[in-house]
N, C-alpha and C positions, 0 to 999 in steps of 0.2 A: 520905045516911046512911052512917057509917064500916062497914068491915065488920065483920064479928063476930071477935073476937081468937080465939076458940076456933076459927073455920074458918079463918081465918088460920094458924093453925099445923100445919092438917094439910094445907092446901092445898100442892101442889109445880106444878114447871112442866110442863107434857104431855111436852115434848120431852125434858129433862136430868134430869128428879126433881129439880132445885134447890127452894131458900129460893124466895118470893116475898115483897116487899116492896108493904105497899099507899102508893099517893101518892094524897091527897084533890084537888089542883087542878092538874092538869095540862093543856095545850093540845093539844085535838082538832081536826081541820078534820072538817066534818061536810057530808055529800053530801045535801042534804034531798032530791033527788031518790029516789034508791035506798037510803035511811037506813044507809048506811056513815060510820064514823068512823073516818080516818086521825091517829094520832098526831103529832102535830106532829114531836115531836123527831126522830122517824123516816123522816119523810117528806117530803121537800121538794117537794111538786107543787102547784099550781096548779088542776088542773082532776081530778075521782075517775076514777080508773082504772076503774070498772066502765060508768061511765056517759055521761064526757067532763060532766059536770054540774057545776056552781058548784059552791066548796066555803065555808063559813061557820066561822070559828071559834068555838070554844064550849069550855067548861072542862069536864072530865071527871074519873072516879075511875082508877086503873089499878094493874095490880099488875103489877110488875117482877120478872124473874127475875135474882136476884142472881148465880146461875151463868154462862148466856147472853145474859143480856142483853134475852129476847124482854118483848112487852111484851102487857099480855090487859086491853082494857078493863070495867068494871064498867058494863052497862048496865041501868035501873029495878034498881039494889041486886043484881044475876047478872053475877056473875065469868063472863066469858068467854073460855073455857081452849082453844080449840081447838087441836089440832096446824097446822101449816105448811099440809098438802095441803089442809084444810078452811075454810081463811080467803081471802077475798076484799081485808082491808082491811092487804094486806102490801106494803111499797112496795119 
C-alpha cells in the first residue's frame, strides 16, 4: 500500500531534516534468518551482516532522502526512520 501523501509531507530524514522521496518497487536482499532487509542499491553483499545467513531478494517500499541520500525501508505499511547508531541493516 503507497504511503499516505499527507505523512509524506511531513515526514523528513532523522539525520539531515531533508525531503524524503517514496519509491514503491525497489530491490531488497532480505535475511530470513534474522529478518533484516539490506537494500540492494546500497549494498553489495552476498551474505547479511548480522547473521552471516542467506540473503533472498524480494521487492520492497523505501523512502529516500533527497538531501543525503540515506535510505529507511517501509516495512507492513511503517516508515522505518532510524538514525545511523540505531540500524543494524547499513552496509
Amino acid at each position: 500500500m503507497p504511503i499516505n501523501s499527507e505523512l509524506l509531507e511531513i515526514l523528513a530524514c532523522p539525520m539531515c531534516k531533508g525531503d524524503v522521496e517514496y519509491r514503491k518497487e525497489e530491490d531488497f536482499l532480505l535475511c530470513e534468518s534474522c529478518n533484516l532487509r539490506f537494500y540492494a542499491k546500497a549494498c553489495k553483499i552476498e551474505r547479511c551482516k548480522k547473521c552471516s545467513g542467506e540473503l533472498k531478494p524480494i521487492k520492497g517500499e523505501v523512502l529516500l532522502c533527497l538531501e543525503c541520500g540515506r535510505w529507511y525501508p517501509i516495512i507492513d505499511d511503517i516508515p522505518h526512520m532510524l538514525p545511523d547508531e540505531l540500524r543494524e541493516d547499513l552496509c
